[in-house]
mmCIF file of the protein (N, C-alpha, C, O) and its ligand, coordinates in Angstrom:
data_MODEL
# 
_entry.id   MODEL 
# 
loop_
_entity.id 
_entity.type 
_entity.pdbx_number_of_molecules 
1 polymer     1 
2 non-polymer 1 
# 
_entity_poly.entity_id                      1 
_entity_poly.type                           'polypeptide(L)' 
_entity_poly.nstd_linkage                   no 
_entity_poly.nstd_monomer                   no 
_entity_poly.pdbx_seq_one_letter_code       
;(UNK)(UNK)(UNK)(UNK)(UNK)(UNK)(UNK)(UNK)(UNK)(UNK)(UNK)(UNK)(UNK)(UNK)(UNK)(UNK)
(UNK)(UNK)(UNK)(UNK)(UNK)(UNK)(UNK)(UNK)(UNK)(UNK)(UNK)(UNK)(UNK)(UNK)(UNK)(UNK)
(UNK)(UNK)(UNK)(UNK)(UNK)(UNK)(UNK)(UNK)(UNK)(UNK)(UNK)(UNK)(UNK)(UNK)(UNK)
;
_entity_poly.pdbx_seq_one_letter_code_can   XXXXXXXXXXXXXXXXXXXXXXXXXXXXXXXXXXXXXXXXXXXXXXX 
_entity_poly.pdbx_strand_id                 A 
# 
loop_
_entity_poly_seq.entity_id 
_entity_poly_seq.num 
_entity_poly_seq.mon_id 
_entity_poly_seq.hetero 
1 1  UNK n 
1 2  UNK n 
1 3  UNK n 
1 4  UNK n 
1 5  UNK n 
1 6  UNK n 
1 7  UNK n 
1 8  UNK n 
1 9  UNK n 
1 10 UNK n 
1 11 UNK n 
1 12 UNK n 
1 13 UNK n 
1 14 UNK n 
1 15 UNK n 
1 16 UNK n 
1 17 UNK n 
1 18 UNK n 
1 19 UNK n 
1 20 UNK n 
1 21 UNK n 
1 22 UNK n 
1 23 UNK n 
1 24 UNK n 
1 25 UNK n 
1 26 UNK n 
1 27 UNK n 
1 28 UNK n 
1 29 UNK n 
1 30 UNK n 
1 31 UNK n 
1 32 UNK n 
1 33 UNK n 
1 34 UNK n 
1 35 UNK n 
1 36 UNK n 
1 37 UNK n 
1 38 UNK n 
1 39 UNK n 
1 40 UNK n 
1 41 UNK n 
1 42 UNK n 
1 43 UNK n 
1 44 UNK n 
1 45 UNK n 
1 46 UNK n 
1 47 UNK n 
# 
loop_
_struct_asym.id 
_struct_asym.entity_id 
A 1 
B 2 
# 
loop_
_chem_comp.id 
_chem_comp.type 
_chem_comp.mon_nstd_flag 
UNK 'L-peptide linking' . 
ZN  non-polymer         . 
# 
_pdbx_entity_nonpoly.entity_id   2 
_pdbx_entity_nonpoly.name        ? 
_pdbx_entity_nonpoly.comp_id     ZN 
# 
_pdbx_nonpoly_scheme.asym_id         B 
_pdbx_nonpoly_scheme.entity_id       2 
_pdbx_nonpoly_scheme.mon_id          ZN 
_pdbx_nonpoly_scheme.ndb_seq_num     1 
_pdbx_nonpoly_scheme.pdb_seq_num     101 
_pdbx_nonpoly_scheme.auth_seq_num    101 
_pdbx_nonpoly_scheme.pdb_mon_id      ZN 
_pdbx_nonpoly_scheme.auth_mon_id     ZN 
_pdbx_nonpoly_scheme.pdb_strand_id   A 
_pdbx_nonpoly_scheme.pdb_ins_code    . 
# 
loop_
_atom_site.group_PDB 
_atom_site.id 
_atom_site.type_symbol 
_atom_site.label_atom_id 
_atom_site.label_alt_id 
_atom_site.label_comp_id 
_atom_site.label_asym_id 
_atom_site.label_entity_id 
_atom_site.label_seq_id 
_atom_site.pdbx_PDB_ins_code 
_atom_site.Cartn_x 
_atom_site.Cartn_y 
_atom_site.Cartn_z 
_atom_site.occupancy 
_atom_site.B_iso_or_equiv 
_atom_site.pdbx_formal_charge 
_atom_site.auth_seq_id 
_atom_site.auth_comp_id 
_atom_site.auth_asym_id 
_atom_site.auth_atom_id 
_atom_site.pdbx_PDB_model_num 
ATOM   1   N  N  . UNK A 1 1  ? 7.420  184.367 66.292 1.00 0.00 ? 1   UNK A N  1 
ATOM   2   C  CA . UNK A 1 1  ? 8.745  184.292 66.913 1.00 0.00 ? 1   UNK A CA 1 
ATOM   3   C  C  . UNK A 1 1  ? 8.586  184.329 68.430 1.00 0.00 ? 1   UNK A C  1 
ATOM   4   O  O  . UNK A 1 1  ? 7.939  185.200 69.010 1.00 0.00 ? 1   UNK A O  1 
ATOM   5   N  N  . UNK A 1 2  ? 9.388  183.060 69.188 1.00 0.00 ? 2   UNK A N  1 
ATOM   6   C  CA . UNK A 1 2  ? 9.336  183.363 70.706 1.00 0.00 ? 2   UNK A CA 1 
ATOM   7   C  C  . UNK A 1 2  ? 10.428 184.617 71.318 1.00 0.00 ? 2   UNK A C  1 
ATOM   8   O  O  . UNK A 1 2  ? 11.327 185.276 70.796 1.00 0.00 ? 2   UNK A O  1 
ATOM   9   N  N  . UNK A 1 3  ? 9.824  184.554 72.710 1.00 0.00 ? 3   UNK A N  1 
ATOM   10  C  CA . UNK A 1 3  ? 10.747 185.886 73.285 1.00 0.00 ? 3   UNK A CA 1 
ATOM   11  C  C  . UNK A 1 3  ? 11.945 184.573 73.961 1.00 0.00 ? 3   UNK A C  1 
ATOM   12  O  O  . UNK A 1 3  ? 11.847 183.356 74.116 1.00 0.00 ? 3   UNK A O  1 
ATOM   13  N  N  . UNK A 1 4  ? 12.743 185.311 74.154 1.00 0.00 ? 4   UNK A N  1 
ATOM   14  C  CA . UNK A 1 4  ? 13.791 184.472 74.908 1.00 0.00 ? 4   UNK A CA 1 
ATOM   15  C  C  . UNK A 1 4  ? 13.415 184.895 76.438 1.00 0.00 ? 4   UNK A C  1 
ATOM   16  O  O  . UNK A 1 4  ? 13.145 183.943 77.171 1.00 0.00 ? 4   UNK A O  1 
ATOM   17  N  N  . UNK A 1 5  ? 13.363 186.152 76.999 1.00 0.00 ? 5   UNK A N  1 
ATOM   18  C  CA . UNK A 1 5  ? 13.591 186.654 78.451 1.00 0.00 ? 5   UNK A CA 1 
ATOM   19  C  C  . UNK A 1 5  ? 12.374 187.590 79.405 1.00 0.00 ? 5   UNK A C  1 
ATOM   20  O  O  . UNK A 1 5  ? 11.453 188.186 78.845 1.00 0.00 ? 5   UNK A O  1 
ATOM   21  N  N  . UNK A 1 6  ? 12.451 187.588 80.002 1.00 0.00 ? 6   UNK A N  1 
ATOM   22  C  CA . UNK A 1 6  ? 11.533 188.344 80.246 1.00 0.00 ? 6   UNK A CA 1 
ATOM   23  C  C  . UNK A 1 6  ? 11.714 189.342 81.763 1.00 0.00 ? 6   UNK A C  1 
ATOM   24  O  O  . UNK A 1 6  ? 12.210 188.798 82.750 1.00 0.00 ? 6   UNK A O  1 
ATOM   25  N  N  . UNK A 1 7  ? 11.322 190.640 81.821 1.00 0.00 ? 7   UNK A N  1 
ATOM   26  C  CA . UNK A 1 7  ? 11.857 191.922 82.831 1.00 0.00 ? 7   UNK A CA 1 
ATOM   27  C  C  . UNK A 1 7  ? 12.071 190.391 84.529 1.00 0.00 ? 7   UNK A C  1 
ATOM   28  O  O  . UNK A 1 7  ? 11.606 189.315 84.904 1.00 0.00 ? 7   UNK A O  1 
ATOM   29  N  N  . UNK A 1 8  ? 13.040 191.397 84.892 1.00 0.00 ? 8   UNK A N  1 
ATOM   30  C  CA . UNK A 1 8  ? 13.624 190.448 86.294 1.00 0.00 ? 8   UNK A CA 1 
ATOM   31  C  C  . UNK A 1 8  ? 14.450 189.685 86.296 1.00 0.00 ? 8   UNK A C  1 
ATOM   32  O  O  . UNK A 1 8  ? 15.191 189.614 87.276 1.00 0.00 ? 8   UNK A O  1 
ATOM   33  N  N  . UNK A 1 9  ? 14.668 188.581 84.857 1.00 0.00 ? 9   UNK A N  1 
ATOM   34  C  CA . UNK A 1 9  ? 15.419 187.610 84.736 1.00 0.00 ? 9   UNK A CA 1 
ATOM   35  C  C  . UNK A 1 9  ? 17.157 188.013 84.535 1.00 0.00 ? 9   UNK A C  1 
ATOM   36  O  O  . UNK A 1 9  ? 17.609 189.156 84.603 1.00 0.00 ? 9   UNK A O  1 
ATOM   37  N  N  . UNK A 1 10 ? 17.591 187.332 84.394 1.00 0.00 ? 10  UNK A N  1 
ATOM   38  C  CA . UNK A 1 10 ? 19.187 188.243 84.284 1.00 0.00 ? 10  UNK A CA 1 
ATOM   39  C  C  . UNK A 1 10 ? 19.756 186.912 83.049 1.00 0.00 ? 10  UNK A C  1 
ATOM   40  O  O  . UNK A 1 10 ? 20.177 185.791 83.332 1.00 0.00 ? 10  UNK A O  1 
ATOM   41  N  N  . UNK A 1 11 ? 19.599 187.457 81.830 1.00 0.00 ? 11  UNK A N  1 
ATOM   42  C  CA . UNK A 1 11 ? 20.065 187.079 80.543 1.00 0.00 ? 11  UNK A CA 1 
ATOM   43  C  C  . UNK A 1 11 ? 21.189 186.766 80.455 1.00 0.00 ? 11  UNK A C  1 
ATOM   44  O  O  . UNK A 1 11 ? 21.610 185.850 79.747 1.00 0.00 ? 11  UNK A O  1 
ATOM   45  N  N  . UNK A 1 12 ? 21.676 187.305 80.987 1.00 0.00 ? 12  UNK A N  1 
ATOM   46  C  CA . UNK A 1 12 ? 23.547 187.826 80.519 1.00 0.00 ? 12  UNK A CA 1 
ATOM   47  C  C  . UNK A 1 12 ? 23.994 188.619 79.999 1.00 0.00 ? 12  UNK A C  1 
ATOM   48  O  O  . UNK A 1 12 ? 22.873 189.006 79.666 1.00 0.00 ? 12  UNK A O  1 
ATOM   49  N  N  . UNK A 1 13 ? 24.864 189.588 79.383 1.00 0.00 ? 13  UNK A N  1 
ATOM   50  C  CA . UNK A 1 13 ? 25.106 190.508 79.169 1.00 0.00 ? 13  UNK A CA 1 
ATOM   51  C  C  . UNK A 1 13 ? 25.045 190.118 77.306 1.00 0.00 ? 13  UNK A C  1 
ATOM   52  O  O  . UNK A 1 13 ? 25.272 189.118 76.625 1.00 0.00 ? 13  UNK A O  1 
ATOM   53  N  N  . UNK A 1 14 ? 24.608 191.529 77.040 1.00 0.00 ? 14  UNK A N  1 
ATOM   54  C  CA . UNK A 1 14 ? 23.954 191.299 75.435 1.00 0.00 ? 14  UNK A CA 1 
ATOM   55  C  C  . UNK A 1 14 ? 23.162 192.369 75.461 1.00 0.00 ? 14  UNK A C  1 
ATOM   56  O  O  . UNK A 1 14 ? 22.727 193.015 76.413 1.00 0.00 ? 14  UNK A O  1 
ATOM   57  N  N  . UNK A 1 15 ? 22.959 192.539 73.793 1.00 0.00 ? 15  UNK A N  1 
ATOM   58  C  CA . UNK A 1 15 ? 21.434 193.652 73.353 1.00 0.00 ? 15  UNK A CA 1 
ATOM   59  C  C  . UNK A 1 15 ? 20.317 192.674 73.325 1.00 0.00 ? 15  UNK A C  1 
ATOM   60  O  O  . UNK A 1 15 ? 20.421 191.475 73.063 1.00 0.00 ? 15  UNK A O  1 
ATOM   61  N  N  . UNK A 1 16 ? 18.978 193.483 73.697 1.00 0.00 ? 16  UNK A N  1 
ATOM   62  C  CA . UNK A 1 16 ? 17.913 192.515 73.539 1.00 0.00 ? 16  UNK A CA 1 
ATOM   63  C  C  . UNK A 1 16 ? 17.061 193.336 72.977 1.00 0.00 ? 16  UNK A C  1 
ATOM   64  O  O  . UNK A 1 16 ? 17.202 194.507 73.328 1.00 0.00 ? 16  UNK A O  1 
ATOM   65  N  N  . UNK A 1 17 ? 16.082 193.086 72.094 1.00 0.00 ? 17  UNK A N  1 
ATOM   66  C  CA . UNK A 1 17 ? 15.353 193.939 71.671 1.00 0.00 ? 17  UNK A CA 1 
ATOM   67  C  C  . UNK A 1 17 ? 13.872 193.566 72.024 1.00 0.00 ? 17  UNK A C  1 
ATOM   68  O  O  . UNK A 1 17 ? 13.500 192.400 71.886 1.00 0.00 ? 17  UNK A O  1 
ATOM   69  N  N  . UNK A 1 18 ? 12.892 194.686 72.546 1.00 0.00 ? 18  UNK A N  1 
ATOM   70  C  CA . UNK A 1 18 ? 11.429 194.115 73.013 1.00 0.00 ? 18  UNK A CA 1 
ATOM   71  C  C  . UNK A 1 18 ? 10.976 193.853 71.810 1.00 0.00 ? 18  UNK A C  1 
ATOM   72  O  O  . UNK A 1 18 ? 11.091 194.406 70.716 1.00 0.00 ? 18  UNK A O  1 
ATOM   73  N  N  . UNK A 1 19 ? 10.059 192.249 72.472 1.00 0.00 ? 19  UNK A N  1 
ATOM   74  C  CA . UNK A 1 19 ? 9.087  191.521 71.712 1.00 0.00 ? 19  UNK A CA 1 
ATOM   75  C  C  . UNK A 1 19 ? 7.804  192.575 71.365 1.00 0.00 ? 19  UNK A C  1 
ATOM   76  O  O  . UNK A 1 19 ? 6.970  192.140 70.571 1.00 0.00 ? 19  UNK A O  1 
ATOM   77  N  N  . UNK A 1 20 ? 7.583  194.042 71.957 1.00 0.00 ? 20  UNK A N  1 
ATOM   78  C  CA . UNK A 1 20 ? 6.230  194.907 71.534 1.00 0.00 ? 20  UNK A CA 1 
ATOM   79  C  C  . UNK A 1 20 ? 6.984  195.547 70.847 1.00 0.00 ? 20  UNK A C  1 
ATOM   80  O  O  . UNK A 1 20 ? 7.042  195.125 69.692 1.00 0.00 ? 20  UNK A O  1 
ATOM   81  N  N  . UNK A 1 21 ? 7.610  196.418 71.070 1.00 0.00 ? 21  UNK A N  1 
ATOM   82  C  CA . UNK A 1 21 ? 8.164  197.599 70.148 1.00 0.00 ? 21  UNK A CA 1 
ATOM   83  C  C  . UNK A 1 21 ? 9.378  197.597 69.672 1.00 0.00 ? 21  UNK A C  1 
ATOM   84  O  O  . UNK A 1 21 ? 9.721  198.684 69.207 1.00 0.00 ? 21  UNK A O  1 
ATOM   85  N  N  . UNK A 1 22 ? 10.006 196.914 69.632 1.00 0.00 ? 22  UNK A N  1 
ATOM   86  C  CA . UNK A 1 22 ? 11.500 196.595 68.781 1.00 0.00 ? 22  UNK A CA 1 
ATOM   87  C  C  . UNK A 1 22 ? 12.914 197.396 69.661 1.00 0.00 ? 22  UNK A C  1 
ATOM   88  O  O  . UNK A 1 22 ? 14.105 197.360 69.352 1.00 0.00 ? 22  UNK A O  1 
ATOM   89  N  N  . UNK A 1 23 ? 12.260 198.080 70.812 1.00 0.00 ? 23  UNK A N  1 
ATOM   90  C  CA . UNK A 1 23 ? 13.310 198.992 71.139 1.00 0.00 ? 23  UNK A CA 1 
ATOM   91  C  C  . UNK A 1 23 ? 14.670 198.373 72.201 1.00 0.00 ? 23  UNK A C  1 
ATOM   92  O  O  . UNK A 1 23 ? 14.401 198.159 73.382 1.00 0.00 ? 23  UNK A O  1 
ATOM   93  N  N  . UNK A 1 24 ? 15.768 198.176 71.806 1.00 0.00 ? 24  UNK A N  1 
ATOM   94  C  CA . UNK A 1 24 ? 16.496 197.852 71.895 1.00 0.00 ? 24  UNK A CA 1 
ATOM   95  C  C  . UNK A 1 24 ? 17.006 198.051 73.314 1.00 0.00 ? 24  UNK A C  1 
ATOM   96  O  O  . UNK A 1 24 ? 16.533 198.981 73.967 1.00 0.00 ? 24  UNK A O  1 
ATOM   97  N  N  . UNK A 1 25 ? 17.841 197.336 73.795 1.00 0.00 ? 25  UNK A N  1 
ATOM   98  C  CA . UNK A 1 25 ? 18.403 197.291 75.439 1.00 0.00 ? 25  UNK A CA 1 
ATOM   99  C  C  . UNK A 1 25 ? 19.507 196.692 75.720 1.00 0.00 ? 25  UNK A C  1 
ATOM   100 O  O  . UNK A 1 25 ? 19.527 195.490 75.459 1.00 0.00 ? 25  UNK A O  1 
ATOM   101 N  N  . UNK A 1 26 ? 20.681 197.269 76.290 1.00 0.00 ? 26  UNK A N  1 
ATOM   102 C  CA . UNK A 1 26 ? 21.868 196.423 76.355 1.00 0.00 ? 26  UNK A CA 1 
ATOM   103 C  C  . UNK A 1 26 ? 21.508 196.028 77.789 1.00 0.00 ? 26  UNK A C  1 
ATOM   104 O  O  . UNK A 1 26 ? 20.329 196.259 78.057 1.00 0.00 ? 26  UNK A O  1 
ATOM   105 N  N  . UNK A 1 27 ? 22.242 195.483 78.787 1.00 0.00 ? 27  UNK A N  1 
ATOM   106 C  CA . UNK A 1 27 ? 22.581 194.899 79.892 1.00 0.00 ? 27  UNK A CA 1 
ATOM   107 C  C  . UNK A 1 27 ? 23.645 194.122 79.782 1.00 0.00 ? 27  UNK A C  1 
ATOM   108 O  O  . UNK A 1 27 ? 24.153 193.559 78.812 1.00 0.00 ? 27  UNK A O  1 
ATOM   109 N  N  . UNK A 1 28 ? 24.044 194.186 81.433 1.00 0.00 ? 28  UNK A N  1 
ATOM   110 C  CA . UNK A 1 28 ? 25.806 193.787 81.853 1.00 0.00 ? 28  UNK A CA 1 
ATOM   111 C  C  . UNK A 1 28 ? 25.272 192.707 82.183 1.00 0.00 ? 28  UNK A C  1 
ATOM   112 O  O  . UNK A 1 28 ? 24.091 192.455 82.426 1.00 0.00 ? 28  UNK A O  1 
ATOM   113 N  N  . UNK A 1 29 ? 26.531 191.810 82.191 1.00 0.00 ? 29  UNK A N  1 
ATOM   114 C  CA . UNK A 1 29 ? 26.386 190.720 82.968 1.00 0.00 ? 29  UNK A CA 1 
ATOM   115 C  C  . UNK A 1 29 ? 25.622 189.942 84.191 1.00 0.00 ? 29  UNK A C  1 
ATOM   116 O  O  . UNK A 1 29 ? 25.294 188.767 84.355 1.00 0.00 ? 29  UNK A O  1 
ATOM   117 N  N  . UNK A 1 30 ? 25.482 191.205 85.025 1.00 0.00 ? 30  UNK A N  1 
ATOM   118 C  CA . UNK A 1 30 ? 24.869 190.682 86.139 1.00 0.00 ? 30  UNK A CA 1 
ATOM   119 C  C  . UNK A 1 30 ? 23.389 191.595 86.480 1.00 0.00 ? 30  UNK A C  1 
ATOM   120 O  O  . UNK A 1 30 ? 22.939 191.820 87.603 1.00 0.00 ? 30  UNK A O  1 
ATOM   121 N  N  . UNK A 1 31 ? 22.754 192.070 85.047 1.00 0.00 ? 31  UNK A N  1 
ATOM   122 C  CA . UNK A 1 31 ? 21.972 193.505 85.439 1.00 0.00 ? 31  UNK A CA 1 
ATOM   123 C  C  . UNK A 1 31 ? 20.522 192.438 84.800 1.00 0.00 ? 31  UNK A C  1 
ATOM   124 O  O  . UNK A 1 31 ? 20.344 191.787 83.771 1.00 0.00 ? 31  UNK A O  1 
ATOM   125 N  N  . UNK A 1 32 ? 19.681 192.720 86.076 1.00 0.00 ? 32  UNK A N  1 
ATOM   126 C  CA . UNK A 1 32 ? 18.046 192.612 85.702 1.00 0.00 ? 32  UNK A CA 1 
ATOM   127 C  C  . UNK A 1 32 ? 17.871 193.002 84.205 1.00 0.00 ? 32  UNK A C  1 
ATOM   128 O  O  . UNK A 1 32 ? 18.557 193.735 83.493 1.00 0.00 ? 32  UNK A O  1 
ATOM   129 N  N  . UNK A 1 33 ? 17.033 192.471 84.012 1.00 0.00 ? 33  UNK A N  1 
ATOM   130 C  CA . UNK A 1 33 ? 16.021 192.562 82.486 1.00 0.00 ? 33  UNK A CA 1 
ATOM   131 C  C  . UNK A 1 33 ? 15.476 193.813 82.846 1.00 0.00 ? 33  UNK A C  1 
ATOM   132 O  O  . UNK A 1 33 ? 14.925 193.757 83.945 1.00 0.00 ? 33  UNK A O  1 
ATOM   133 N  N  . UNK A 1 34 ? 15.415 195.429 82.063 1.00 0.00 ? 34  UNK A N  1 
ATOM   134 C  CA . UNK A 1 34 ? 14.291 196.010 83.276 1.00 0.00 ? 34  UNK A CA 1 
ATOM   135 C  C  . UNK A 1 34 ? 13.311 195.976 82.231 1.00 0.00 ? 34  UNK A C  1 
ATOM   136 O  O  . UNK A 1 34 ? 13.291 195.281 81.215 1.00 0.00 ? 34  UNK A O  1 
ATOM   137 N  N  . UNK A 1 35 ? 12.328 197.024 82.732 1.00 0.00 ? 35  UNK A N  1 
ATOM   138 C  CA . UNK A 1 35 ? 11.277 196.747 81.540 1.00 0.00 ? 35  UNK A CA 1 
ATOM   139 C  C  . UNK A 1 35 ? 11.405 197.709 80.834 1.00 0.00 ? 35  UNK A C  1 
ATOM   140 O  O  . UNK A 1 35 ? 11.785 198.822 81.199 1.00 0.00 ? 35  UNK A O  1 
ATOM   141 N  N  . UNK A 1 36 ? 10.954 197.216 79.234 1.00 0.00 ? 36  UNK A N  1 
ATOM   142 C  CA . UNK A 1 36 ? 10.986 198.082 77.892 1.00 0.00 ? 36  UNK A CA 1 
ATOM   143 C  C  . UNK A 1 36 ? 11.047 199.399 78.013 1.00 0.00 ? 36  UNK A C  1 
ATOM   144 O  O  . UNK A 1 36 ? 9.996  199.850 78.468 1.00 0.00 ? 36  UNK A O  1 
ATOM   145 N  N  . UNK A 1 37 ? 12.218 200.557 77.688 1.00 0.00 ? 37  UNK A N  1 
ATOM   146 C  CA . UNK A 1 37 ? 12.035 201.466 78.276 1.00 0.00 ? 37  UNK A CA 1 
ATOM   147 C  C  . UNK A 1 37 ? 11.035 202.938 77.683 1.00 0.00 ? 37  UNK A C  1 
ATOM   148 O  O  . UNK A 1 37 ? 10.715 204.032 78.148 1.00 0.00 ? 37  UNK A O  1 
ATOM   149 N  N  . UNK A 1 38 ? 10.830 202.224 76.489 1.00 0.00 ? 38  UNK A N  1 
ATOM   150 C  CA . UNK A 1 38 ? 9.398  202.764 75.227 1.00 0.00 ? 38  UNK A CA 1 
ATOM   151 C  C  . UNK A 1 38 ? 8.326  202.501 76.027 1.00 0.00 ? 38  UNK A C  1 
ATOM   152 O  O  . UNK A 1 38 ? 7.668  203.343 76.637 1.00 0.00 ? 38  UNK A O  1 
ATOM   153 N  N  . UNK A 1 39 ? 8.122  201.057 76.013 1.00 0.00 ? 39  UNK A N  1 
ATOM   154 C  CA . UNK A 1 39 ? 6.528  200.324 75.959 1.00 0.00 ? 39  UNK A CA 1 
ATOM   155 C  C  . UNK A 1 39 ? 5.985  199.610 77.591 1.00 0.00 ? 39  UNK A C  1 
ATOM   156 O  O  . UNK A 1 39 ? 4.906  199.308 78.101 1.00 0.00 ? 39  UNK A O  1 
ATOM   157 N  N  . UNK A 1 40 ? 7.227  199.581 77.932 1.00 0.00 ? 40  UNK A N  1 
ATOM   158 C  CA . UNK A 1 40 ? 7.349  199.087 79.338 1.00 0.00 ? 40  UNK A CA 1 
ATOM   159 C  C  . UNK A 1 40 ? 6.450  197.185 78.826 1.00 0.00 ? 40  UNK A C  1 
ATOM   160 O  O  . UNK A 1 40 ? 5.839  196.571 79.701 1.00 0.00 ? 40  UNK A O  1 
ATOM   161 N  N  . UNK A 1 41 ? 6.538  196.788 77.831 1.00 0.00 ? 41  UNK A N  1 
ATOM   162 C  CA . UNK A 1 41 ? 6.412  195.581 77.794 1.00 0.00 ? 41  UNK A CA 1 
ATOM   163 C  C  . UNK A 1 41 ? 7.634  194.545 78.515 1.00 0.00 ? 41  UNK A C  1 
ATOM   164 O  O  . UNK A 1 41 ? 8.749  195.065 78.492 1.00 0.00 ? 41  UNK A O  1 
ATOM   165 N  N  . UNK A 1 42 ? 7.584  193.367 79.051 1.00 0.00 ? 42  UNK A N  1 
ATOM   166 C  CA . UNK A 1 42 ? 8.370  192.947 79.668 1.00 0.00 ? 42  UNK A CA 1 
ATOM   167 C  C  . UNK A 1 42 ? 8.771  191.585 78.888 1.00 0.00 ? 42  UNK A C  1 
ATOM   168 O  O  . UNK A 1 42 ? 9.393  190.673 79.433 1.00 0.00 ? 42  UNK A O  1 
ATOM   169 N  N  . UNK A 1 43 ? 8.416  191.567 77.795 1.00 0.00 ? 43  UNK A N  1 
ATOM   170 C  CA . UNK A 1 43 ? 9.177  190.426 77.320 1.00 0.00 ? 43  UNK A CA 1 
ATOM   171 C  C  . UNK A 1 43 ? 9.995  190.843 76.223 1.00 0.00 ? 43  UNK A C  1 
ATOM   172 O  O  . UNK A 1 43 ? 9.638  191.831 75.581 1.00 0.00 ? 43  UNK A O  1 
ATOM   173 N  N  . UNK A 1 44 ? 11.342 190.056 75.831 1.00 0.00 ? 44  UNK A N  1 
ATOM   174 C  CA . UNK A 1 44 ? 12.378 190.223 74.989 1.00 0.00 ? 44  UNK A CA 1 
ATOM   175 C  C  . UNK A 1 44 ? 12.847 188.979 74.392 1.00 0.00 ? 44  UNK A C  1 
ATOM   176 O  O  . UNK A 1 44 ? 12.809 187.788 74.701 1.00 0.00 ? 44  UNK A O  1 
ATOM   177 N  N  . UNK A 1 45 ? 13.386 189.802 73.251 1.00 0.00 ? 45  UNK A N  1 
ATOM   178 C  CA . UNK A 1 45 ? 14.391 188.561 72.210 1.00 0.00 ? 45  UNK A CA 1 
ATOM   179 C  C  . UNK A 1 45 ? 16.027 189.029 72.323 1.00 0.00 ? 45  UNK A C  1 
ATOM   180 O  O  . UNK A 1 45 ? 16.419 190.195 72.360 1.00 0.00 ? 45  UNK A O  1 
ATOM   181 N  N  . UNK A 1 46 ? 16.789 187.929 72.362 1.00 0.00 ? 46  UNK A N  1 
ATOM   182 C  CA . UNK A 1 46 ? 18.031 188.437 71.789 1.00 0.00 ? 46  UNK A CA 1 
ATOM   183 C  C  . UNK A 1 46 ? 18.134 189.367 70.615 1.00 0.00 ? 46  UNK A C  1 
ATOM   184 O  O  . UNK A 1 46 ? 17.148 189.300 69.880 1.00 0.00 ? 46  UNK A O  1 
ATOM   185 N  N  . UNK A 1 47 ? 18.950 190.114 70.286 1.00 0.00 ? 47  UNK A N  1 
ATOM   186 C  CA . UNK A 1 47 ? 19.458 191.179 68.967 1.00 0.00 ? 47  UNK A CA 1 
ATOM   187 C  C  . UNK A 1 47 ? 20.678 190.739 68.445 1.00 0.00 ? 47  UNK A C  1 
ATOM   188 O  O  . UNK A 1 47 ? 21.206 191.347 67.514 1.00 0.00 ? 47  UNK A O  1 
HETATM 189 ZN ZN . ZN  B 2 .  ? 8.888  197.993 73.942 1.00 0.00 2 101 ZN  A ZN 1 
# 
């Protein structure tokens, strides 16, 4: 499975869950990707 996003980018507002550890992340509309706040991995999928 690909990641959609990755820490820095600004997604849009939504849950994303990390591509390492599954742990979940909301963000607003206009809020940085930050990084995984478990694994500090920086890539993500939509949820
Ligand atoms: Zn993680």
């Amino acid at each position: 499975m690909s990641c959609d996003c990755c820490t820095g980018e600004k997604p849009g507002a939504g849950s994303y869950s990390c591509c390492n550890c599954g742990q979940r992340v909301d963000i607003g509309k206009n809020d940085k990707m930050p990084p995984c706040p478990r694994c500090n991995n920086t890539t993500f999928k939509k949820a």
